[in-house]
N, C-alpha and C positions, 0 to 999 in steps of 0.2 A: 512596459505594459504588455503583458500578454493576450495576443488579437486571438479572437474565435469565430471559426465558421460554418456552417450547415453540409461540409462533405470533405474529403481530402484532399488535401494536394496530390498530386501527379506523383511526385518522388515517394509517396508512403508506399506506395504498392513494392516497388524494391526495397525501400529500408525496411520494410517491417517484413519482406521473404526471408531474410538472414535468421539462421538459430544465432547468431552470435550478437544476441543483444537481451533487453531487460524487458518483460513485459509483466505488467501487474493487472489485475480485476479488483473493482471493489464492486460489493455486495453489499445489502440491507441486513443483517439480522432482525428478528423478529422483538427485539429488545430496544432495535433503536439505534447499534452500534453498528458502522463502517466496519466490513467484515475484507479484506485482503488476501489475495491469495495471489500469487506468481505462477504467470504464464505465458512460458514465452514463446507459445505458437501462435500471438494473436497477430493474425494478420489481414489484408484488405478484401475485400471479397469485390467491392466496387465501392466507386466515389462516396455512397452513403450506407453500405453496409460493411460493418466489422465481423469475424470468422476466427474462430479460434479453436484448438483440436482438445479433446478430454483426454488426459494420460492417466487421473485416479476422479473418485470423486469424493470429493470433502466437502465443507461447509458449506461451500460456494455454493454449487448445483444445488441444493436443497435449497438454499435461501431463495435462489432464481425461482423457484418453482410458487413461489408465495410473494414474489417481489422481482417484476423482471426488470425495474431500474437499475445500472449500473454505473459506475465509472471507469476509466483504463488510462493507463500510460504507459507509453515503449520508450526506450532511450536506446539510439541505436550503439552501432558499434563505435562509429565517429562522435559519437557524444550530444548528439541532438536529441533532443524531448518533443513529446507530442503527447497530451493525455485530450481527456473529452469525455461524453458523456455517450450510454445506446440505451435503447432498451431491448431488451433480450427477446428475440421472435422464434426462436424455437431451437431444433437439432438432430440431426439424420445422421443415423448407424451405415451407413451404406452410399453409393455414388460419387460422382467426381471429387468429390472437395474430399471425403472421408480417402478417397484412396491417393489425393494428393498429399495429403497430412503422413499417412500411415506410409508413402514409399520417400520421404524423404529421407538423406544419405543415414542420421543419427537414429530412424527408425526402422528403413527397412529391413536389414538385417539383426532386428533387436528379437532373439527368438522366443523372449519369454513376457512380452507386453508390446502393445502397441495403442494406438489411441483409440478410446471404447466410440469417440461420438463427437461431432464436428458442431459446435453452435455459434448462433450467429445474434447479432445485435444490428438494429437499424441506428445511425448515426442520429443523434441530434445536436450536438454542436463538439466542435473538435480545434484544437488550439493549431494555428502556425508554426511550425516548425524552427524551435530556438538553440540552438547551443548551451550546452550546459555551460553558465559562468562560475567558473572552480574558482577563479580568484576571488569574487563577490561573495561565494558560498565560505571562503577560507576566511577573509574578514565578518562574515556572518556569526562566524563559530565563535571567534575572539568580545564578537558583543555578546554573542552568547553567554560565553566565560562571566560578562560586567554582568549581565543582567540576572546572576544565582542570585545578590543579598537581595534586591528586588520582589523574585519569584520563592525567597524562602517567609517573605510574609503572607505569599499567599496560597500556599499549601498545607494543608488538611494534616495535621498531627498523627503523627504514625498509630495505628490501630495495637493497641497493647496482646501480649499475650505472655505465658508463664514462661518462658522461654528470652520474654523480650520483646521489642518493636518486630510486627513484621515487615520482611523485605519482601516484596512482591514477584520484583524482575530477578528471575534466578545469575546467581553469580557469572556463568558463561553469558547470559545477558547483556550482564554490567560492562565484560570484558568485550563483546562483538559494538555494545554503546558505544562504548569509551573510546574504541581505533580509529585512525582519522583517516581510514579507510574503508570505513562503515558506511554504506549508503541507507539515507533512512528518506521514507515519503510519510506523506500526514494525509489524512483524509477525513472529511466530515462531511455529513447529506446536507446540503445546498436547500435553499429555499423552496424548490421547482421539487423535491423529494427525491431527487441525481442523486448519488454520492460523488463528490469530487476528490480527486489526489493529483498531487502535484509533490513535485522533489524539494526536500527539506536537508539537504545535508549538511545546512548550518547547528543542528541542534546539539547539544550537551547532558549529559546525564546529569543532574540537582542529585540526587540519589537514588537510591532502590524502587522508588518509587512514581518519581517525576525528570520530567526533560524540561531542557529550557531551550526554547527556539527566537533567536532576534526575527526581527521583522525580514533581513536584509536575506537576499534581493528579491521575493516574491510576496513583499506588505501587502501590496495592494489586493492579494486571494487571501492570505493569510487575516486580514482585518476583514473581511465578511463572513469570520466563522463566529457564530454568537458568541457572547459570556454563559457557560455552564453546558455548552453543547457538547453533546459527544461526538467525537472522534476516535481514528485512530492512526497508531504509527505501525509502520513496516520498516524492520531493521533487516539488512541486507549486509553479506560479504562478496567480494570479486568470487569465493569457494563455493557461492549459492546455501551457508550456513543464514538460516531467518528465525528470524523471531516476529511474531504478530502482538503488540500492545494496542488496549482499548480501555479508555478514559476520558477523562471533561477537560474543557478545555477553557482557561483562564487567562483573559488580558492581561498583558503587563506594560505602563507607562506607556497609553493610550495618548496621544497629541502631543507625545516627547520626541526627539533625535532618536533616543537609546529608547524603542519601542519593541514589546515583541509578547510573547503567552508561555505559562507553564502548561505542560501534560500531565496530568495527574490518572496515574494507572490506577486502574477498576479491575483489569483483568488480563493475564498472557495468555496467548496461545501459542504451543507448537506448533509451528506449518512446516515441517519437516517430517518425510517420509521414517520410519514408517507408520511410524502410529500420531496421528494427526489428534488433538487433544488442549483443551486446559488443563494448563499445569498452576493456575490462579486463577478463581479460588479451588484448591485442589479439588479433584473428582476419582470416586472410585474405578478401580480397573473391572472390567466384566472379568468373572470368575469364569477359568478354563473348566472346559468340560472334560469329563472323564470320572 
């Protein structure tokens, strides 16, 4: 059972100073959809405030600006988790924290960008500090495997077009899915209007379109995300190659052993520099000037 509490432990302030670990944000979109982004400058400012540096801005920052509810979780280098919920209290171009961001060793001598803007988030509840269970997550995967005939009753027929079914999750997609070296998180807005995530890397691609995730070993967050809620997932490599999917989210074998939910994709996003974008359902390019 994962315990939660109203500020940080002691040891976050050093785990989370390391560049050499995982940090994600979720945001609100305006739509409803758990919005993801990685970044992994977020760090402790104090016991109940979170701190984290702007390198570009995307979807994220916008959303904040209309929605300062968020979620976060860092996995350090030794493989411990910590995510939680802040709500976003603002962000200074200037002063100590900006110029501790901007002379750290991976930035200061970066001559051609450094970080535009330091924001912060006031804590309101934050998880105890767990070790990732890789063995738990690896039998996870394998109920995963069981639980496809399951989750192929309960997914949405492929949307037709002259071409064929379309596939959603683009083929490098399927390929970053499918390695069993893929770190993927889920994330869906909580009752309270939070977004939460927490680490899913039991999950399996169903096809182009849907994942399938056992219960095993984090049921007990995973069964309080409603039937038809939306969610989403963040697909991750050790190469920092991602993909961002957002879709609903479907119980599977609810009061069974062999329990867990399909992901039914609505929409991907590129979260990779340089041009940050939906690539589903496709969007046009801004026409170059000239």
């Amino acid at each position: 059972m994962v315990k939660f509490s109203g500020e940080f432990e002691e040891i976050c302030a050093k785990k989370f100073e390391s560049d050499s670990k995982i940090g994600l944000l979720s945001s609100v979109a305006p739509d409803g959809y758990p919005h993801v982004a990685l970044i992994t400058s977020i760090s402790v400012k104090t016991k109940k405030t979170l701190m984290w540096g702007q390198f570009s801005r995307g979807l994220s920052k916008t959303y904040l600006a209309d929605n300062p509810k968020t979620g976060f979780l860092v996995i350090s280098a030794d493989q411990y988790w910590w995510a939680g919920k802040a709500l976003h209290s603002g962000s200074v171009v200037k002063g100590e924290d900006f110029e501790y961001f901007n002379n750290k060793p991976l930035f200061r001598y970066n001559s051609y960008c450094g970080f535009g803007a330091v924001h912060y988030g006031d804590i309101r509840e934050v998880s105890a500090g767990e070790k990732l269970p890789l063995p738990a997550f690896i039998l996870g995967s394998l109920r995963s495997a069981l639980l496809k005939k399951a989750a192929l009753k309960n997914t949405p027929a492929p949307e037709g077009a002259e071409t064929g079914p379309i596939e959603k999750m683009p083929p490098y997609g399927r390929k970053l899915c499918s390695n069993l070296a893929c770190l993927k998180f889920i994330a869906w807005v909580d009752a309270d209007g939070f977004p939460r995530i927490i680490p899913a890397l039991q999950g399996v691609p169903l096809d182009a379109n849907n994942l399938v995730f056992s219960a095993a070993p984090y049921g007990e967050l995973l069964e309080t995300i409603p039937p038809g809620a939306k969610a989403a997932v963040f697909l991750a490599n050790l190469d920092l190659e991602s993909l961002l999917l957002q879709g609903r989210w479907t119980p599977l074998n609810r009061g069974s052993r062999l329990r867990g939910g399909v992901f039914n994709i609505d929409k991907v996003y590129n979260s990779m520099l340089p041009l940050n974008r939906y690539i589903y359902p496709p969007q046009e390019l801004p026409r170059a000037y000239g």
